[in-house]
N, C-alpha and C positions, 0 to 999 in steps of 0.2 A: 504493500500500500504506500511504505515512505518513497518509493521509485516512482510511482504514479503520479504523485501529490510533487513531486520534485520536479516534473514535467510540467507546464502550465499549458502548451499545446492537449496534450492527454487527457489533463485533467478538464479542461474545458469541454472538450470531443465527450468527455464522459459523461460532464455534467448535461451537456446540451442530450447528450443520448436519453438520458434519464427522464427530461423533459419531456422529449419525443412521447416515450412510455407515458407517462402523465397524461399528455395530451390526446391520446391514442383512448387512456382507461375514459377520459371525460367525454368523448364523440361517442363509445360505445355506452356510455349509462344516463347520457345528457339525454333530456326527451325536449329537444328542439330541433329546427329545420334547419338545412346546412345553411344558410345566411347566417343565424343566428352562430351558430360551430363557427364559421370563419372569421364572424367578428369577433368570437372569444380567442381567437389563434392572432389575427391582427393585434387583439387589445395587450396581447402577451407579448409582442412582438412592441408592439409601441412602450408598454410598462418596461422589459428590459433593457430597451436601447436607451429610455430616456436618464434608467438609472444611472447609467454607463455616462451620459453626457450631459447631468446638472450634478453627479458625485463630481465627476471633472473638472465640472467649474466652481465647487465648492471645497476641492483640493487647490487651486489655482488660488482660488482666496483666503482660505482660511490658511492655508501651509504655503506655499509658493513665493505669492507677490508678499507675504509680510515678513516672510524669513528672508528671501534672498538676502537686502540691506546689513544682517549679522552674518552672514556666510562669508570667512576669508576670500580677499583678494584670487588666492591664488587654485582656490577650488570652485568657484564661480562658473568655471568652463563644465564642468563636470553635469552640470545642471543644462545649461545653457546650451551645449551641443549634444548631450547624451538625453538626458531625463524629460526638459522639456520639448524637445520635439516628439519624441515618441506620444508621451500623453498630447501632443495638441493632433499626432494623427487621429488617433481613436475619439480626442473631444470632436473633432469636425466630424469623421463620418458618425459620429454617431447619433449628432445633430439630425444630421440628413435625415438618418434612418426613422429617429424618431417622430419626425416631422413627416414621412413617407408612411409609415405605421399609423398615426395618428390620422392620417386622410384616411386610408383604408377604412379606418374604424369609422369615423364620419361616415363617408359612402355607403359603406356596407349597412348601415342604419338607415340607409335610403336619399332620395334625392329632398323630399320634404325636410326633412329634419338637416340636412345638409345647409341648403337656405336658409332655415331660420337661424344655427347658430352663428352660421358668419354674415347673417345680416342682423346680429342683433337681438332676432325676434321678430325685427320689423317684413320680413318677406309674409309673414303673414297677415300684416296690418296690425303687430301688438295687440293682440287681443289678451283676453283674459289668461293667466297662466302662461306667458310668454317668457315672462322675469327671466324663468330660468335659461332661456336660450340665452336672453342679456349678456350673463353672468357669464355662460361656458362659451359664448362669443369672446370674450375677452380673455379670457384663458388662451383660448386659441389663436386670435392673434398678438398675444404677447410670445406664445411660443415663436409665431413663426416672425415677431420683429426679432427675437432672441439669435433665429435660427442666421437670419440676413444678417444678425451682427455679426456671427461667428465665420462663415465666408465674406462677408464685405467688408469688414472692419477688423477685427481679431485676426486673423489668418495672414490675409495680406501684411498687415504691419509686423506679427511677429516674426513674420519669413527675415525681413529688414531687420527687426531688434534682435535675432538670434546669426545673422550674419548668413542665413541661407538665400538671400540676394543680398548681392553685396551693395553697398552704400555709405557716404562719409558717417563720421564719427556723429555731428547733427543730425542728420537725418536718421541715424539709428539710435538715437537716444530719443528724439520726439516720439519715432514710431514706439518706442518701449512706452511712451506714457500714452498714445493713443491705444494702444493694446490693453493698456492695464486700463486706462479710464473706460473704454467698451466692454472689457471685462466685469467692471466693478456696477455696470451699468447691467446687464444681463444677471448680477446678482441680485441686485434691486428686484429686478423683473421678475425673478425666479418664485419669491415663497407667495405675489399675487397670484402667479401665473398656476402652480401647486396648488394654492386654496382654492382654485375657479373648478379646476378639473377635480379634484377630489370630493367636494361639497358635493359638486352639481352629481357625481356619478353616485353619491350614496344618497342622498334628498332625494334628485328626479331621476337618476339612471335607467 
């Protein structure tokens, strides 16, 4: 088992197998139509990826951008070329993903209910009991202004702050503060953006 667990490829491949099975026992005992199955497969699929890509930006803030400033001169690069690139692959796709996942789910809930959250509520003239679209309207498009920070803003600058396009010494220090202020800005975003989607799916789900 400690050879397994020492492999993080493996262990992943394992964990994800296990899911499969999971997923597999809940299509055979569930008594719903496969619309409904596949938006429970979507919604599994949006729930892990977003873990994966708001734990990332809640490493980036809470550990990253407030330690680096005490982290020696001369170990600085250790992060800078090794650590944070890799987490900022995985923070972007996994962005993507959960903003790809999280349509699904939308969709797959139908083209009505589609409209109403991302209009608000109002695609159906605000009628009575609409609130809740309101509410998970805004959830959703905070993820997906979150999502355009992270490829428009975030990404691009920290290629420049980590010296993966090259650039004067100005210009890769601005970009490290436009990285980190878009960064700290999508934390902001983050625990409305969590209460919108969470509430709405245990209230009106």
């Amino acid at each position: 088992m400690a050879n397994l667990l020492s492999n993080f490829r493996n262990t992943l491949i394992l964990s994800l197998v296990l899911s499969a099975v999971m997923i597999f026992a809940f299509f055979r005992i569930a008594e719903v139509d496969a619309l409904q199955f596949w938006q429970a497969v979507a919604r599994w699929f949006h729930v892990g990826f977003g873990i994966l890509w708001i734990g990332l930006l809640y490493y980036f803030n809470f550990v990253q951008i407030r330690v680096m400033p005490t982290i020696p001169g001369e170990l600085k690069p250790a992060v800078s070329k090794y650590i944070a690139p890799e987490a900022l692959f995985w923070f972007r796709w996994a962005a993507l993903f959960t903003v790809l996942a999280g349509l699904a789910v939308m969709l797959l809930k139908g083209h009505v209910y589609s409209m109403e959250v991302l209009s608000f509520g109002f695609a159906g003239g605000l009628v009575q009991g609409d609130q809740g679209f309101a509410l998970m309207g805004v959830g959703v498009w905070l993820a997906v202004v979150m999502f355009l920070n992270v490829w428009g803003v975030i990404w691009p600058n920290q290629k420049r702050a980590l010296g993966i396009v090259v650039v004067d010494d100005d210009k890769k220090a601005k970009a490290a503060r436009v990285a980190m202020l878009a960064s700290r800005t999508n934390l902001l975003l983050s625990l409305p953006m969590l209460t919108s989607m969470a509430m709405y799916q245990t209230l009106f789900g």
